[in-house]
C-alpha positions as semicolon CSV with decimal commas, in nm:
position;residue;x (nm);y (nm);z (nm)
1;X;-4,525;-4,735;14,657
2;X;-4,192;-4,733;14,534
3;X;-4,072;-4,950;14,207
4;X;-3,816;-5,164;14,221
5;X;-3,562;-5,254;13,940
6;X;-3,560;-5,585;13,808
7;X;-3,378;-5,775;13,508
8;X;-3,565;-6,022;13,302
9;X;-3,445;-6,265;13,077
10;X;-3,728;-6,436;12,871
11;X;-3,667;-6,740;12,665
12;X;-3,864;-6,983;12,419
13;X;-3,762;-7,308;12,206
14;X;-4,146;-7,371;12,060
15;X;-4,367;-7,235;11,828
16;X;-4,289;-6,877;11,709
17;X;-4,034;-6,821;11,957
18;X;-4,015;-6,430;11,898
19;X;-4,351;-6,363;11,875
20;X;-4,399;-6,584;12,240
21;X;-4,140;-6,337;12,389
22;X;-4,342;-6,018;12,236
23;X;-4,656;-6,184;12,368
24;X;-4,479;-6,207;12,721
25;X;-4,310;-5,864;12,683
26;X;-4,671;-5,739;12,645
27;X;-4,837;-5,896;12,952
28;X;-4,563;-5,791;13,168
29;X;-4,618;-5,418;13,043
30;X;-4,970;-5,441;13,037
31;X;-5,018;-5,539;13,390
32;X;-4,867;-5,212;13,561
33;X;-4,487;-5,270;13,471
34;X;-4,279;-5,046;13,337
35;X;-4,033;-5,238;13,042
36;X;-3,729;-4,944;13,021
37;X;-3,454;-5,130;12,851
38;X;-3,442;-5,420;12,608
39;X;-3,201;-5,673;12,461
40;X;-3,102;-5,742;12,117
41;X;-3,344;-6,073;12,076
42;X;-3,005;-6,364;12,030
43;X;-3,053;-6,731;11,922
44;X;-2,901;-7,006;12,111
45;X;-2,876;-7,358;12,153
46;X;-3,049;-7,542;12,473
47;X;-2,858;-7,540;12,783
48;X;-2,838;-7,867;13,041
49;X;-3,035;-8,040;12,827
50;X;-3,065;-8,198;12,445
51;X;-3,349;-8,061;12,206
52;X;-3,322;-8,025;11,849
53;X;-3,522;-7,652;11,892
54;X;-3,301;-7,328;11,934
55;X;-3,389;-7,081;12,122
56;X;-3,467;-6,744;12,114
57;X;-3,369;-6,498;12,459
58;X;-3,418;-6,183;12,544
59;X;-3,299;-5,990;12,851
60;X;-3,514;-5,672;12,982
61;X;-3,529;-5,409;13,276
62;X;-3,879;-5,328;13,394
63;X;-3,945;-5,133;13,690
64;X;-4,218;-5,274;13,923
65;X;-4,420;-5,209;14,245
66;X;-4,426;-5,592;14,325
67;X;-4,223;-5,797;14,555
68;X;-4,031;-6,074;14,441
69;X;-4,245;-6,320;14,581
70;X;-4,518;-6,103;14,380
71;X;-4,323;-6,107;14,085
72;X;-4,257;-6,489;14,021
73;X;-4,627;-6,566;14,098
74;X;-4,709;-6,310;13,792
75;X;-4,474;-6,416;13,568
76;X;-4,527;-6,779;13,648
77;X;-4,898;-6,701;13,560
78;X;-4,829;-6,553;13,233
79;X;-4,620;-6,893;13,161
80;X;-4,939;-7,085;13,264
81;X;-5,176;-6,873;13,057
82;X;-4,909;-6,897;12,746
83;X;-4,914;-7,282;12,721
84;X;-4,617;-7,365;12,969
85;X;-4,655;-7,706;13,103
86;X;-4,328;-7,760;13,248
87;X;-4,174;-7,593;13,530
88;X;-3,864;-7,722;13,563
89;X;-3,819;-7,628;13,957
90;X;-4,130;-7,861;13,982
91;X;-3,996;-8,163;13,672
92;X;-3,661;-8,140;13,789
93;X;-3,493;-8,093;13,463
94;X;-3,508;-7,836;13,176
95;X;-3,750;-7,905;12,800
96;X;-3,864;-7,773;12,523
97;X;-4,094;-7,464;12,687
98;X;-4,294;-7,250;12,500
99;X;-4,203;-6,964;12,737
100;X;-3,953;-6,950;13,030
101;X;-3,917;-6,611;13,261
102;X;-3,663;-6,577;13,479
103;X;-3,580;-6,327;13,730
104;X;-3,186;-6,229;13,719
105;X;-3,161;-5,951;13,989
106;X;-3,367;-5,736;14,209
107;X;-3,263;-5,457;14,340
108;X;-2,976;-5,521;14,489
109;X;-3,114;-5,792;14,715
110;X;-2,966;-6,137;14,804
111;X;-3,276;-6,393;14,837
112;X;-3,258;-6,804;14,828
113;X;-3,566;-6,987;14,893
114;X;-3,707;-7,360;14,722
115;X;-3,824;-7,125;14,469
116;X;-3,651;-6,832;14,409
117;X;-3,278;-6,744;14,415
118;X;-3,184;-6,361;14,347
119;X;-2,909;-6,302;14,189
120;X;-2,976;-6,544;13,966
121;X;-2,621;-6,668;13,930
122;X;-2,616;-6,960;13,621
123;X;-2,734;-6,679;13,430
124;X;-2,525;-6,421;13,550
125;X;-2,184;-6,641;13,547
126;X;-2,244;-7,023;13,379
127;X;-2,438;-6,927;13,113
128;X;-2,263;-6,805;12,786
129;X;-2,567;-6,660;12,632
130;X;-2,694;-6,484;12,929
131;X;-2,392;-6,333;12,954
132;X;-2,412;-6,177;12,639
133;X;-2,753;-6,054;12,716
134;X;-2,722;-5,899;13,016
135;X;-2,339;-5,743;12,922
136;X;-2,495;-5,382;12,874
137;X;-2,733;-5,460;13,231
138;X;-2,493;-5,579;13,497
């Protein structure tokens, strides 16, 4: 099987917003995925919606064996496990989240379904603080 490159970026507004990304970071890497570049952790303000709770992001490289498909269903699962109750694709707007994953690029593949979109593009070119994540990435 061959592993694919993906780009992460992680982000949490609740709780111990650090230590839910490290908790994240952990069950991505102990499920089979290799985590081979990290972020500076950055603090930054909600986006496209108001909440008085910052946030703290992280962008990260892992190399995997799933498919995308694969991937969001695992990722979505760790949300679930962590205590996410909102999933904005399902709400229709953004909150406060515990823990939000998003997948920024895969490969080099081009993919739009209801659930997925690869490249992730608010992140890659609306987003100032994904931006300054993924400068050292893209």
């Amino acid at each position: 099987m061959s592993k694919h490159k993906v780009i992460l970026l992680l982000g949490s507004n609740l709780g111990d917003q650090k230590k839910n990304l490290e908790l994240a970071l952990q069950k991505i890497s102990d499920s089979g995925n290799e985590i081979s570049q990290m972020s500076e952790f950055l603090m930054s303000d909600p986006v496209e919606f108001v909440s008085s709770n910052i946030f703290c992001n992280i962008a990260v490289v892992i190399f995997t064996h799933l498919s995308p498909i694969q991937l969001l269903e695992f990722i979505k699962k760790i949300e679930v496990d962590m205590g996410r109750i909102n999933d904005s694709k399902v709400s229709g707007g953004y909150s406060d989240r515990l823990i939000d994953i998003d997948i920024i690029t895969y490969n080099e593949l081009n993919f739009r379904s209801e659930r997925l979109e690869i490249p992730h593009n608010k992140h890659l070119f609306e987003r100032d603080f994904s931006r300054i994540l993924l400068k050292d990435f893209i």
